[in-house]
Each structure stands twice: as C-alpha cells, then as structure tokens.
N, C-alpha and C positions, 0 to 999 in steps of 0.2 A: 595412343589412339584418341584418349579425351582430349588432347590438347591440338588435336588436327580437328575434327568434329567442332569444340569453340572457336578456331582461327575461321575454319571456313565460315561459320556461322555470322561471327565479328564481319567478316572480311562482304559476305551478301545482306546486312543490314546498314555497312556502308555503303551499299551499293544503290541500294533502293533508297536511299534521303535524299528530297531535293537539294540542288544546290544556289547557294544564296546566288540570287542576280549581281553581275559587275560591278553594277555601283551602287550597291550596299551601303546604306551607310546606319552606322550605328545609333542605336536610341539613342535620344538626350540623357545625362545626370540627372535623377531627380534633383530638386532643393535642398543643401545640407544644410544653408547656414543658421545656426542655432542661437536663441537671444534668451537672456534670463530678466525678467522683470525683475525692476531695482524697484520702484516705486513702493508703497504700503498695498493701499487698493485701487489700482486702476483699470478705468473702465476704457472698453470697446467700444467706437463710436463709428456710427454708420454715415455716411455721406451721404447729402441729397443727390436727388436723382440726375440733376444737372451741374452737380459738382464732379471736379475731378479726388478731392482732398474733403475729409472731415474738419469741421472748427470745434471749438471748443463747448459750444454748446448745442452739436448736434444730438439727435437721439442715442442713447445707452441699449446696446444689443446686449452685452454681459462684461463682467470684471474680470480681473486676473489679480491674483495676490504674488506677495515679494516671494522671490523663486521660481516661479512660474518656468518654465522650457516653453520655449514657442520656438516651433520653422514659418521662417520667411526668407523670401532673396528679393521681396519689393519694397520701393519707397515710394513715398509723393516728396518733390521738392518745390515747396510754397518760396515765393521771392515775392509775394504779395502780401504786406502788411495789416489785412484784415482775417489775414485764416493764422497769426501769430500769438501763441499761449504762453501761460507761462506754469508748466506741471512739474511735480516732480523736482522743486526745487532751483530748475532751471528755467529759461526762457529758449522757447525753438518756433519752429517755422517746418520741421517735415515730420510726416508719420510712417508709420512701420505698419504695410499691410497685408492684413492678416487674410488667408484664402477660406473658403471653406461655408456650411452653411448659415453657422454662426460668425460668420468673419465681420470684419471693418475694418477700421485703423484705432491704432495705438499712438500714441505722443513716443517720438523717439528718442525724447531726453528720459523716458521711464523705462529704457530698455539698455541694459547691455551687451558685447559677444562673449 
C-alpha cells in the first residue's frame, strides 16, 4: 500500500512540472581554465579607459604571489610593439584577463596552466 500511495504521488508531481520549451538549449560551462602564477610578486594592472590591453606601466589594482590559482578563459593579443614587456624573466606581448571587481590584466609570461 506504501509503495502505490509514493508511485501515485511520484507519478502527479510529474505531472504538474512544467515542460522545458523545444528548443531548449542548455546553459553555457562556466570558465574552468585554471592558471598558477610562476612569477615572485606580480602585480594586476588595469587598462585605460580607452585601451583594449594593459602596458607595463599602467596603474596597480593589486598583486598575486608565486602559487597563486586564478580562473580565466580571456586574453589580449597585442601585435603592437609599444604595449610589449619584458616580466617575469621573459619578454611577451599578451595578458591574462582577470574578471571580477578587483580584476585587470596580468603579463602571461607570469602565469602557467
């Protein structure tokens, strides 16, 4: 008797859910891809307002020490030779950007996956 009582029960709370529209389509994946700072102490830098990319000697929003875990899935790809650094023991040209309120960009020679 308890197990006819739950079926019907199961059976009219199926009843009553709406059903998803045709063309449903499902949510996006958040961002997984995960980056570990190699650098010592590097710093977060914010872009002007009318840049697309940070330089090297834009304003410092905040740092990140060696180890660090950051998610991102954005870059900037500079092919312009005046926003090109040289951090982190290497020389680059794109950054790693960071979302969020305290966001910007990071130098992507200071970052690994």
């Amino acid at each position: 008797m308890r197990h006819l009582i739950s079926t019907i029960a199961l059976a009219l709370a199926a009843a009553t859910l709406p059903a998803a529209p045709a063309g449903a389509v499902p949510a996006p994946a958040e961002c997984a891809t995960r980056w570990t700072v190699t650098g010592g102490k590097v710093a977060i830098r914010r872009p002007a307002s009318n840049a697309t990319s940070a330089t090297a000697t834009s304003p410092v929003v905040r740092y990140l020490h060696r180890g660090d875990r950051i998610t991102s899935c954005w870059q900037t790809h500079n092919r312009n030779g005046s926003n090109s650094y040289r951090k982190c023991g290497k020389a680059g040209q794109n950054w790693l950007i960071i979302r969020g309120p305290r966001g910007g960009q990071i130098p992507l020679t200071c970052v690994r996956r």
